[in-house]
C-alpha positions in Angstrom: 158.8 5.6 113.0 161.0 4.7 115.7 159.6 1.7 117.2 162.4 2.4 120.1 160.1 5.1 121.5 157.3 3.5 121.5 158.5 0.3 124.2 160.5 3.6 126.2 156.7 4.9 126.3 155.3 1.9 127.4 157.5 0.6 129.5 157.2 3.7 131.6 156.0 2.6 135.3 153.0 4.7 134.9 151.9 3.7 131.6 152.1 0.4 132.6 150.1 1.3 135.4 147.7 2.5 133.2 147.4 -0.9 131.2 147.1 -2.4 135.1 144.0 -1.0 135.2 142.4 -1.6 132.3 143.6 -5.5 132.8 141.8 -5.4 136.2 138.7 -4.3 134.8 138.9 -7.1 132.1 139.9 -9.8 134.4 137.2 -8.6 136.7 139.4 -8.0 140.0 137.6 -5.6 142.4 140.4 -3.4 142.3 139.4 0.4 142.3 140.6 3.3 144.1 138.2 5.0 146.3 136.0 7.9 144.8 137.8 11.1 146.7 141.3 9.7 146.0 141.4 10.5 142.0 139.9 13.9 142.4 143.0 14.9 144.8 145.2 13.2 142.5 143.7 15.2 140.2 144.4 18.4 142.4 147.9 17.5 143.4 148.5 17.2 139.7 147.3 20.5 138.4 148.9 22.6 141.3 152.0 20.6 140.3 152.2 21.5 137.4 150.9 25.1 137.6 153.3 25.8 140.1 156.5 24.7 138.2 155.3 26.1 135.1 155.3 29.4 137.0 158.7 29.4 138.5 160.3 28.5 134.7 157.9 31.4 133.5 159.7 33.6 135.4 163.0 32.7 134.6 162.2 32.7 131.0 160.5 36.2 131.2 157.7 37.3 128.5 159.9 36.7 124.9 158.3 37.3 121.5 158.0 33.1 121.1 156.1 33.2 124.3 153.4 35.7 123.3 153.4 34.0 119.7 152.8 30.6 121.2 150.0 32.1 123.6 148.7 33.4 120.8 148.9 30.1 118.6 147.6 27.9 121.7 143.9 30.0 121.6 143.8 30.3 118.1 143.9 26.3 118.0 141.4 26.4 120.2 138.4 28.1 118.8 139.9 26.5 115.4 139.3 22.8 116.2 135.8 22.7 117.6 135.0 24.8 114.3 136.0 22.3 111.6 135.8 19.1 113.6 132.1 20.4 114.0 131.4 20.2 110.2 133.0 16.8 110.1 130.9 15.2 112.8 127.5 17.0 111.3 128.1 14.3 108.4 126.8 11.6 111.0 125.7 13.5 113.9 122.8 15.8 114.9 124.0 19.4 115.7 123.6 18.6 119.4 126.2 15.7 119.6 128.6 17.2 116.7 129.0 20.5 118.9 129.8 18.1 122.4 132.0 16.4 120.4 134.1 19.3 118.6 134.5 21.5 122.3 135.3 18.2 123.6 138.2 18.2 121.3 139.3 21.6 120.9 139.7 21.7 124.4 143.1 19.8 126.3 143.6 17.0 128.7 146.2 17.9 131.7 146.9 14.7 132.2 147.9 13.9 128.7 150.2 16.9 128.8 151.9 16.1 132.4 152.4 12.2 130.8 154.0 13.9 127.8 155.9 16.2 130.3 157.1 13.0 132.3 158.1 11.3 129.1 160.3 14.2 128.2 161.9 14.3 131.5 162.9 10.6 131.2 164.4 11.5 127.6 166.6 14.3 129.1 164.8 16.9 127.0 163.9 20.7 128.3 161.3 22.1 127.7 159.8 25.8 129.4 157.4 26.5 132.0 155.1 28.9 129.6 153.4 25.9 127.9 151.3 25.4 131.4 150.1 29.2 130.5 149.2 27.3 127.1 147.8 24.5 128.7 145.3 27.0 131.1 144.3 29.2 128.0 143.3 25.8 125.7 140.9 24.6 128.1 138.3 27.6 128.3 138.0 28.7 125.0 136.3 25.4 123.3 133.9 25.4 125.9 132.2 29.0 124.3 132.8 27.6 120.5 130.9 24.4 121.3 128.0 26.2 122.7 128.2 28.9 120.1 127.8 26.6 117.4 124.8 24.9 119.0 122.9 28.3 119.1 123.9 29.0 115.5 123.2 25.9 113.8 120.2 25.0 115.9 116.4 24.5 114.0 114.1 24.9 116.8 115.4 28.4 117.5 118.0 30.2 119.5 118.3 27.9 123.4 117.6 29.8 126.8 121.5 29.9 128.0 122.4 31.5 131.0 125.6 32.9 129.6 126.9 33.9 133.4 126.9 30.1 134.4 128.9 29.2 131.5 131.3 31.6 131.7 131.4 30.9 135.1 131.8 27.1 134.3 134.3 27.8 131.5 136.6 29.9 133.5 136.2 29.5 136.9 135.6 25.4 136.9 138.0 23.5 139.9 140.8 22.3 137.2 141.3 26.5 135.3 141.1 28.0 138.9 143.4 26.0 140.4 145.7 25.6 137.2 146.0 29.4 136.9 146.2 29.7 140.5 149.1 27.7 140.6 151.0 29.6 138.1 150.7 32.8 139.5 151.9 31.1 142.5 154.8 30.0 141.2 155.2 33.0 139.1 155.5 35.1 142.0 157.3 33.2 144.6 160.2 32.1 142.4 163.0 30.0 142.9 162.9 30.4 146.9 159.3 28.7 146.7 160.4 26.0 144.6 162.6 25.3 146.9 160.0 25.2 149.7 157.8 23.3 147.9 160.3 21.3 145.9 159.7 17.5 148.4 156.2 18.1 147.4 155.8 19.4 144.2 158.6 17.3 141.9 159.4 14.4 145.1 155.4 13.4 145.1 155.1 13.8 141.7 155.6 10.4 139.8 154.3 8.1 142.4 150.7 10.5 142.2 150.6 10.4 138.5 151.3 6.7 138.6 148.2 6.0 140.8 146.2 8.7 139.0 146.7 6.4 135.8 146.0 3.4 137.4 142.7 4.5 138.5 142.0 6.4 134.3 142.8 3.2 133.2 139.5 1.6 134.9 137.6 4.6 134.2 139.2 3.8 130.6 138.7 -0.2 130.2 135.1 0.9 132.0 134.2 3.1 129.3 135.2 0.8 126.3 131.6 -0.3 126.5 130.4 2.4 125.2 132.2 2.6 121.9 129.7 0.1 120.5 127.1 3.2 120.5 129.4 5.1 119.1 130.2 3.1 115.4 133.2 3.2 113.4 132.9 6.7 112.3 133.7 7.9 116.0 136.3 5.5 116.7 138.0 6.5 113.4 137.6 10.5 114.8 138.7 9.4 117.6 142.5 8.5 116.0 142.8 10.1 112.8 142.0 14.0 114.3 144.2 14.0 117.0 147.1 12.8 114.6 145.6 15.7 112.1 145.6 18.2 115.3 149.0 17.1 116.1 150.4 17.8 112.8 148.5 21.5 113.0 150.6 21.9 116.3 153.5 20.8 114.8 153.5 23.1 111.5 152.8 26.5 113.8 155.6 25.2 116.3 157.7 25.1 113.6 156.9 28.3 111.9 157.3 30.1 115.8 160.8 28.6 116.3 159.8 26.1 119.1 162.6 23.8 120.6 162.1 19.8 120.4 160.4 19.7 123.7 157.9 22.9 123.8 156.7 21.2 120.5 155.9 17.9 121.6 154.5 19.6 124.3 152.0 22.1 122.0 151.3 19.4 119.6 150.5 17.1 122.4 148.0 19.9 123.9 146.6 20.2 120.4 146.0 16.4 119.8 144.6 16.0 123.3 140.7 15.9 124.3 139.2 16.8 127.6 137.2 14.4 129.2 136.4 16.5 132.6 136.0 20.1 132.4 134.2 20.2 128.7 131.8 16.9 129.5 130.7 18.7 132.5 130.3 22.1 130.5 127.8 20.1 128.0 125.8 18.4 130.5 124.8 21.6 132.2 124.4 23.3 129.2 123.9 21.1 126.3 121.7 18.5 127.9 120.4 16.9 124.3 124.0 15.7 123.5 124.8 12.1 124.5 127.4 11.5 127.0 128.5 8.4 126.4 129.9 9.6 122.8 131.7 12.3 123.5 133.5 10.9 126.9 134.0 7.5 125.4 135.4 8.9 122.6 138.1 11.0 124.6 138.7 8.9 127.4 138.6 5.3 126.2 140.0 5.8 122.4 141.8 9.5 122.4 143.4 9.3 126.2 144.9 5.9 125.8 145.6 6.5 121.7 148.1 9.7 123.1 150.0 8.3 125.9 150.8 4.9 124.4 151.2 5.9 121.0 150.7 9.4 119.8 153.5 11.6 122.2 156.2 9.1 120.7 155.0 9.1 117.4 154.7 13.0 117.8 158.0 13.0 118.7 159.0 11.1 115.5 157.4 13.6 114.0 159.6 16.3 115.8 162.7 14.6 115.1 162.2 14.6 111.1 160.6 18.4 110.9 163.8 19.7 112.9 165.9 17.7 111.1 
């Protein structure tokens, strides 16, 4: 692997942000950001995002490798949860194997905008559809997770209210506002990028470099609670999201993806969501154990993907299309 990528990754302002925090948390500075600060971050980010996605989904227009990708994107996502499930029942009671799995199969935004940012400093394109990817991976995990509970359950079928989790799976601040966004941007066009354009792209990097200052206390915070979690987790933890990356990677080459929609998909298939699924399973898996399944994607997964895994996904990109 080309070790060159790696230091360009790290030696990105908000990477080494990131690593800021987590060395404050260590050193035991008082540094934090204020608790209503990251969730607007978080905000800004998503209708960021959204909305750009949208205005390059309308230049691009519906193609064939659009719908295919679509396609491929929520296929992935009702395929991960599945067989990461059966992996994590060799350790795990149903309960925690099932928060685990959704928790994977479903996405991270802010892995995906890093990646996004990381392609930008390389000088590589890549199209607006993969935020329609990124909106349609985050939902579906959600109803796999809690299917597989109800299945593989021994003390009978649970009491769910199916209309909150649908609710919760579809309508949850970060979908809403994601989806939002691109239909925004879908129908304004050009003329509203331009409106929005200071805001949007000039607001952009400076926002994403406070948002990871503040995940990487959350991060360093969390590390904690690996101890509960053993080796086996910590070893999921790394080794799927390189196998989920490699998934993403085969199918991106089979569609005809470019170098930078791949990184992109493989990067959306490797992530893990530590925010919409882990509220999802505490409303409606409330036997599962939080601290495994957000440790496990926030301080092992999160950090293992923007330091190490988009370059060496990249790598991976550069010998396929080769």
């Amino acid at each position: 692997m080309d070790a060159n990528l790696i230091v360009f990754n790290i030696l990105n302002p908000p990477i080494l942000f990131f690593f800021l925090g987590m060395i404050a948390v260590f050193v035991k500075s008082d540094l934090e950001i204020p608790a209503p600060i990251p969730k607007l971050f978080s905000l800004y980010l998503l209708l960021a995002i959204g909305f750009k996605g949208g205005v390059e989904l309308i230049k691009s227009g519906i193609t064939q490798e659009v719908v295919l990708t679509l396609l491929a994107a929520m296929l992935m996502a009702c395929f991960v949860p599945v067989y990461s499930f059966f992996i994590l029942r060799l350790k795990l009671d149903t309960y925690d194997a099932a928060a685990i799995a959704a928790t994977y199969g479903s996405i991270s935004a802010v892995t995906f905008i890093t990646a996004s940012a990381f392609l930008s400093e390389l000088g590589i394109d890549y199209d607006g559809y993969m935020v329609a990817a990124l909106a349609l991976m985050e939902s579906p995990a959600i109803i796999v997770g809690l299917l597989l509970v109800n299945i593989f359950t021994t003390d009978g079928k649970r009491d769910l209210s199916w209309t909150e989790v649908l609710q919760e799976a579809f309508l949850n601040s970060s979908v809403f506002l994601l989806v939002g966004s691109l239909l925004i941007g879908v129908l304004t066009g050009e003329h509203g990028w331009q409106v929005l354009e200071p805001f949007t792209q000039g607001l952009f990097y400076g926002v994403l470099t406070f948002f990871l200052l503040d995940m990487g206390i959350i991060a360093a915070k969390r590390i904690k609670d690996l101890q509960k979690t053993g080796f086996f987790l910590i070893s999921f933890a790394i080794l799927i999201p390189i196998v989920n990356a490699g998934l993403g990677l085969l199918i991106a080459k089979f569609i005809g993806m470019h170098q930078g929609d791949s990184l992109l998909f493989a990067v959306l298939c490797a992530s893990a969501s530590y925010i919409a699924v882990p509220a999802a399973m505490r409303m409606t898996v409330p036997e599962a154990n939080p601290s495994l399944y957000v440790s496990t994607a926030l301080a092992v997964t999160f950090p293992f993907n923007i330091i190490v895994g988009i370059p060496l996904y990249l790598y991976g990109i550069n010998l396929f299309w080769r």
